[in-house]
N, C-alpha and C positions, 0 to 999 in steps of 0.2 A: 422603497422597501429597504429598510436598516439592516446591514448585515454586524454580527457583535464582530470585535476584534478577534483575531486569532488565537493569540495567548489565552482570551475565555474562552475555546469550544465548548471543553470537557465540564464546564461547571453545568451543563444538565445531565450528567452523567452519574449513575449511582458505583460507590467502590466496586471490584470485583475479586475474586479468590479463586487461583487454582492450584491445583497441588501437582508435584513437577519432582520428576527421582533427583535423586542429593545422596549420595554416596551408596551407602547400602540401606536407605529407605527412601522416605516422600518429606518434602516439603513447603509450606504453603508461600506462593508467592500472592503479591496482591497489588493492582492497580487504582491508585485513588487520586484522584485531580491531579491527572496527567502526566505520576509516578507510579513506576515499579518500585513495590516495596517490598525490601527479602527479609520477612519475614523472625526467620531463623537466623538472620546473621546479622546484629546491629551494626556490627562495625564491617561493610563488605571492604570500605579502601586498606584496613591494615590484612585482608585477608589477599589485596589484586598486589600488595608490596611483598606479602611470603612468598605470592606465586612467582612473580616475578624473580625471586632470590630463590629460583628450583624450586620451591615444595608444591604442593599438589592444589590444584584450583578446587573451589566447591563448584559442583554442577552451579544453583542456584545465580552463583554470582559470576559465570562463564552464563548463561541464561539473560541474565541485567546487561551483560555487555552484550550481545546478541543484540537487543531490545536495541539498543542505544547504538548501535553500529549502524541497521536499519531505520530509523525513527525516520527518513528523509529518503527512504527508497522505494521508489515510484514502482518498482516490481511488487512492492508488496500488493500495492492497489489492484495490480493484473490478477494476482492468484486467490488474493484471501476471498472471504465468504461475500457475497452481493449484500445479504441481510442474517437477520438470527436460525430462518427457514434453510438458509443454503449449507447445511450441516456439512463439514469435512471432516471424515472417519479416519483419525490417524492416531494412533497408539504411541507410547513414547518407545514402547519395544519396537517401532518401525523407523527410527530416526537415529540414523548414524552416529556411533560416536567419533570425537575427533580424529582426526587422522586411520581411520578405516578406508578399508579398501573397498568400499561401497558398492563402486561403477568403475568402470574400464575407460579409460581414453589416449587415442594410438601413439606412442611412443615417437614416431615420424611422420607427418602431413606428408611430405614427399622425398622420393630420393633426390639429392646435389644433383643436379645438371651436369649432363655428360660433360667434359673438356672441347673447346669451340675450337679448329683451327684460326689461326692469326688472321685471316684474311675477314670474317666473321666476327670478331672481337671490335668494339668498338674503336675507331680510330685505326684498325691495323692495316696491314697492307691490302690495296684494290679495294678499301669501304670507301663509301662515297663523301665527298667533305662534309663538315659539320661546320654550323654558324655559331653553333653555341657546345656546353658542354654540360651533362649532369650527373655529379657523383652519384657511382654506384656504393652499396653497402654491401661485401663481401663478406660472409658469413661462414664461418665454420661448420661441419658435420655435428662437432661438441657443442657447438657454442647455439645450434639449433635443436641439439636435445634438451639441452640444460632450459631457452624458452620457452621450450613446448612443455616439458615438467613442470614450470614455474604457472604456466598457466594452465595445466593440468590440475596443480595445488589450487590454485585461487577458486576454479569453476567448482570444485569438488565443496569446497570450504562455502563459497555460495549455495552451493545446493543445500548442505547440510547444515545451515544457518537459517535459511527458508522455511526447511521442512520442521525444523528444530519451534521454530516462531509458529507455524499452523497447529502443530502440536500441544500449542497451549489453549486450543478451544476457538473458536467463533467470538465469542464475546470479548475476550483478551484481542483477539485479532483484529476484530473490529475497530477495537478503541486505539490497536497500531495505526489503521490505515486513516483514523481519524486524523494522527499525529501527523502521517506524512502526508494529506490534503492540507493539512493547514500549514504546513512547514512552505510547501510550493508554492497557496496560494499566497501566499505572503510575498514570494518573491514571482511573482508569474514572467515566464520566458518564452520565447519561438518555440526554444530545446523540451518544455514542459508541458505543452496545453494539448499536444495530443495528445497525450496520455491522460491529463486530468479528465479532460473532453471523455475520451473511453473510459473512464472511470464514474464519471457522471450518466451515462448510458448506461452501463451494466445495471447502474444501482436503482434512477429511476425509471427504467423503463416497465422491470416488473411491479413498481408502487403504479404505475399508470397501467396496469395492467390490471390488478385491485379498484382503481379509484373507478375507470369509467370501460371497463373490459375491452380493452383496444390493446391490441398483438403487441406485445413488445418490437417487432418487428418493424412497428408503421412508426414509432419514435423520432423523432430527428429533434438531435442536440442542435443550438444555435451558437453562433459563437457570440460571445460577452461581453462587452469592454465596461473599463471600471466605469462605475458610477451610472452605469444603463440599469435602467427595472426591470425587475425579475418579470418572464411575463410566458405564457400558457395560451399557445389558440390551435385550434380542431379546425383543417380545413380538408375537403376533397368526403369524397364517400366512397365502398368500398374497396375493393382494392386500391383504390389512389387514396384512402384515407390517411390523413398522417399528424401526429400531434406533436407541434411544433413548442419546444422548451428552450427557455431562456435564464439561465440561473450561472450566477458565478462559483468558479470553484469552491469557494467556503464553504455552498450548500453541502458538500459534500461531508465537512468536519459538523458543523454547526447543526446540522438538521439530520443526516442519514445517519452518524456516526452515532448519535444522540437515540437513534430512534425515532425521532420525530417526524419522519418521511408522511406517514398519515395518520389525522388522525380524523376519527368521527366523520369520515367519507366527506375530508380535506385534505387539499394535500399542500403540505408546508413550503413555502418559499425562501422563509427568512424566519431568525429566530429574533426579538426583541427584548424580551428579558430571562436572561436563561440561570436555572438555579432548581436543584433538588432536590424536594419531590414537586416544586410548581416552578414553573416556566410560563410565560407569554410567549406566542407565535403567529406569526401574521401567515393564513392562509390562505387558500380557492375554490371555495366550493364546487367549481364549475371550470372549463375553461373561457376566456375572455371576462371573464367575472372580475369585479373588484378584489383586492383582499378583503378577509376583514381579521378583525385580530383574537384571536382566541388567549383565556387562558387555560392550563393544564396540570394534571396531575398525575407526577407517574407512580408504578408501583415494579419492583422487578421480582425477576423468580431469583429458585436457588445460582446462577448462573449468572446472575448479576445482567441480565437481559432486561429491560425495562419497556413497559405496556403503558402508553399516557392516553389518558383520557379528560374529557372536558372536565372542569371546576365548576361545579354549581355556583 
């Protein structure tokens, strides 16, 4: 089963538009093969050179660099939507602006350590010999506030970067976490396949939950190595029932991100020639079944959401 290259996920993907506050009104941002495009502002780099010289950012183009600061974080995978069904209700009036005081985070993890007498001190008098020795880092009171701020700023600035990105819809966010499966799978590591792993769970366990009404629960991802065949088998019966899947990360950009999880009570393994509004897809009718290769045709709503169905 062909998986396409990385850099093509998005080409079975239809443009999308959502409107996003910009100063004192809305402005439309829009997603099309694999760019944020602002809309309202031709020129965003002479506007990131004023900010940069003091003057005032556009929401919009603080928004593009959000987009692009994420585009490779595996967090986004954990939070965003599973599918276009798994709606997150977030307003942009619930999404912090910069440097707001949002959330609370303790000013001190703990108080300095009492003063030790000498005898207790490493090395001091009556401690027992040492074979070796290992620098300690001694730390100031200041110098332990000033860390804890600094990573007080950071988490605050992640949180409101996240919620800033889910803000812009399911659909938009989709096509984020499309970005960051393919960015991973591209490079796959030790550091990344768990998470890809639980990311490939979340997404098909509820299409397998559609295709042959089996709990998401009975699911078991397998692990994948390159150039192995994608592959589907149903073993066990009730409670020990379990449907054992085989797919490499890209399904996740290629195929979920796409929409094409199922189609026509198939479910997609690999995408073969992908392009919109028709694509080829090699699917399963069945578990243990052959592929065979379908083609399709999508059509999306207002939301840039896309429904594919067979080609006559």
């Amino acid at each position: 089963m062909k998986f396409i290259p990385n850099d093509k996920w998005f080409h079975a993907l239809p443009p999308c538009v959502a409107r996003v506050p910009c100063g004192h009104g809305e402005h439309s941002v829009r997603w099309h093969a694999g760019t944020l495009e602002l809309l309202a502002h031709p020129d965003p780099e002479a506007e990131r050179v004023l900010a940069a010289l003091g003057g005032e950012q556009a929401d919009c183009v603080r928004i593009a660099d959000t987009w692009d600061r994420h585009a490779e974080d595996l967090r986004v995978l954990q939070i965003g939507p599973r599918g276009p069904a798994d709606q997150i209700s977030l307003g942009w009036d619930q999404v912090p602006k910069p440097g707001d005081e949002a959330w609370s985070f303790p000013r001190r993890i703990a108080a300095p350590p009492a003063a030790q007498p000498a005898w207790a001190a490493p090395g001091g008098p009556g401690a027992p010999p040492r074979l070796w020795h290992t620098p300690r880092r001694v730390i100031s009171p200041r110098q332990a506030d000033a860390d804890i701020e600094r990573l007080r700023r950071e988490l605050q600035r992640n949180i409101t970067e996240l919620v800033t990105l889910l803000a812009l819809g399911p659909a938009l966010t989709i096509r984020l976490s499309g970005q960051v499966a393919a960015a991973h799978a591209a490079r796959p590591s030790a550091e990344n396949r768990p998470a890809l792993a639980a990311a490939v769970q979340g997404r098909l366990a509820p299409l397998a939950e559609q295709w042959l009404g089996v709990d998401p629960d009975q699911v078991v991802i397998m692990p994948h190595q390159p150039g192995e065949p994608a592959s589907v088998e149903l073993t066990g019966s009730g409670a020990q029932l379990r449907l054992r899947v085989r797919v490499p990360a890209e399904w996740l950009a290629s195929v979920w991100a796409c929409g094409l999880g199922l189609v026509d009570r198939h479910l997609v393994v690999a995408t073969v020639s992908p392009g919109w509004p028709d694509a080829q897809v090699l699917a399963l009718p069945a578990p243990a079944r052959d592929p065979v290769v379908l083609d399709v045709h999508g059509t999306a709503d207002a939301t840039g959401t896309p429904t594919w169905t067979p080609r006559p």
